[in-house]
C-alpha positions, 0 to 999 in steps of 0.5 A, spaced: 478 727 161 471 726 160 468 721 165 463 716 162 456 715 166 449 713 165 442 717 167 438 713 171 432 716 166 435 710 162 431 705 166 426 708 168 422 702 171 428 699 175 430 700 182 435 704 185 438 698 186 439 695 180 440 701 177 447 702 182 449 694 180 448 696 173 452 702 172 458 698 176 458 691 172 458 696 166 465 699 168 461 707 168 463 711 174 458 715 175 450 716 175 445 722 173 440 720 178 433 723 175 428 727 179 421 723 177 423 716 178 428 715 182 431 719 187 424 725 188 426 732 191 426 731 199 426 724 198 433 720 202 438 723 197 443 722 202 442 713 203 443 713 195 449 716 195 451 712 200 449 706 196 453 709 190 459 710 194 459 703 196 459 701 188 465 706 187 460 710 184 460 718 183 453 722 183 456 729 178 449 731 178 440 731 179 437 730 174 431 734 175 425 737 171 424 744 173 422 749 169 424 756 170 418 761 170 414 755 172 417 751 179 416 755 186 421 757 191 419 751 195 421 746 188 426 749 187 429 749 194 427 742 195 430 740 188 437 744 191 437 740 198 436 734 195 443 735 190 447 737 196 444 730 199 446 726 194 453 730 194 451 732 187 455 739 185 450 740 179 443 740 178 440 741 171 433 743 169 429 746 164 428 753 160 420 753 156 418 757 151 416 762 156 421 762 161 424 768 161 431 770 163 429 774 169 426 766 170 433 764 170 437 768 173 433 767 179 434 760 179 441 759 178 442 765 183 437 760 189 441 754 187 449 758 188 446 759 195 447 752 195 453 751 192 451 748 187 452 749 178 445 749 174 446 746 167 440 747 162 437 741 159 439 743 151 432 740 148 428 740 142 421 746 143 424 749 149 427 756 149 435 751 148 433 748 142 439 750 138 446 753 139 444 761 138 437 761 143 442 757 148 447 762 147 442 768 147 439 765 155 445 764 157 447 771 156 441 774 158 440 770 164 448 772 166 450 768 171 457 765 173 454 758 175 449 757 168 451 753 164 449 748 158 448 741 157 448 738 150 445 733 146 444 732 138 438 734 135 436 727 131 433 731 125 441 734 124 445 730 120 452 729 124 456 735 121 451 739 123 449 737 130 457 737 131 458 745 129 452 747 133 455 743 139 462 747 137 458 754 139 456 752 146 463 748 147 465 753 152 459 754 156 457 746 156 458 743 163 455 735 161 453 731 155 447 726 153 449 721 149 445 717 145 444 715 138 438 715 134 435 714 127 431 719 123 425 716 127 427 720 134 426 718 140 422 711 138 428 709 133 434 708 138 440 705 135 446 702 138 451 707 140 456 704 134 452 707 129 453 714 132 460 714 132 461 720 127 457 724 132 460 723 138 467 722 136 469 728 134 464 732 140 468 727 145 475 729 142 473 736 144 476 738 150 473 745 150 477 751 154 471 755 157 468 757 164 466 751 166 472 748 172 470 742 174 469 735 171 466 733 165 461 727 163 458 723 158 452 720 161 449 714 156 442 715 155 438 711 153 439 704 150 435 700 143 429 698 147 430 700 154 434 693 155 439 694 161 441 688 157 445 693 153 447 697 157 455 694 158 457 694 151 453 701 149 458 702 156 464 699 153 463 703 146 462 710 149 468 709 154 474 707 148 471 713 144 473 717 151 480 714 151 481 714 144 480 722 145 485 722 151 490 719 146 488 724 141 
């Protein structure tokens, strides 16, 4: 079954601290620590995993915002070393325009040398913006350790952001979950409002290569008010468990 969690990204301008107390008041299970607030590359990953522990919390997966074809070796490696402090088995980053799938490959291979997944930022204006050009770089870049993440393009209607999420169902490791208006980013809704989006993608339960847990992880609540963050938490998980009876 599907595990609910949040992306530290949610509350950029918080601590870790209280980031760690929310999630565990919120009943979620586990953080995507973000690599440009919270948790930087060569930082203390291992006391914020610590932390984590402490507040029955799991670390699934860093965040980071490398881009293929762009980030050096020594990025690269400082963002794997700092996965394996948090004792985060995947580490997700991002595939511009430009990168290639030489680009890729070469960062899915330095971060296999860490034990680690890689899972490709599925987003708007970059070479992931749509289920076929995603499909197209993971073959290309061929790797047995590339995977995808997905989240819904908010210019679809939800029948059709769930038929692309259907097309890289058996290569998608995590989710990105939110719910937001015709207005994108700026217009961000209650959860609720994304029920029939995300119903029929959480009752999905690809077959594929990805082996090992699967999460969906809240980001972003209407006005960045960690004040929401319990009831969007509450929405997300009945939904996964209503899923698991399905």
């Amino acid at each position: 079954m599907t595990a609910a969690g949040l992306c530290s990204i949610t509350f950029r301008d918080l601590p870790v601290d209280e980031i760690i107390d929310a999630a565990a008041a919120a009943g979620l299970a586990g953080i995507e620590w973000g690599a440009d607030r919270h948790v930087l590359p060569g930082s203390d990953a291992a006391a914020v995993a610590a932390r984590c522990a402490d507040a029955g919390l799991e670390c699934p997966s860093y965040g980071t915002y490398l881009l293929a074809g762009k980030a050096t070796g020594d990025d690269i490696e400082a963002a794997c070393a700092t996965a394996v402090g948090l004792g985060a088995p995947n580490l997700r980053f991002w595939a511009p325009n430009e990168a290639t799938d030489e680009a890729v490959a070469e960062l899915a291979d330095r971060a296999a040398d860490h034990g680690l997944t890689v899972s490709l930022e599925f987003h708007p204006s970059t070479r992931t913006e749509t289920a076929a050009s995603t499909l197209e770089v993971l073959a290309g870049a061929a790797r047995p350790n590339l995977f995808t993440y997905w989240q819904p393009d908010p210019a679809l209607a939800a029948g059709a952001a769930i038929a692309e999420h259907a097309l890289v169902a058996g290569d998608r490791s995590h989710l990105h979950v939110f719910a937001w208006g015709p207005g994108g980013f700026a217009d961000r809704l209650v959860l609720a409002d994304g029920a029939d989006l995300w119903r029929p993608v959480l009752a999905t339960e690809p077959a594929g290569r990805w082996t090992g847990r699967r999460w969906a992880f809240l980001e972003y609540v209407p006005d960045d008010d960690p004040a929401c963050l319990a009831s969007e938490a509450d929405t997300l998980r009945a939904w996964i468990e209503e899923a698991g009876d399905a």
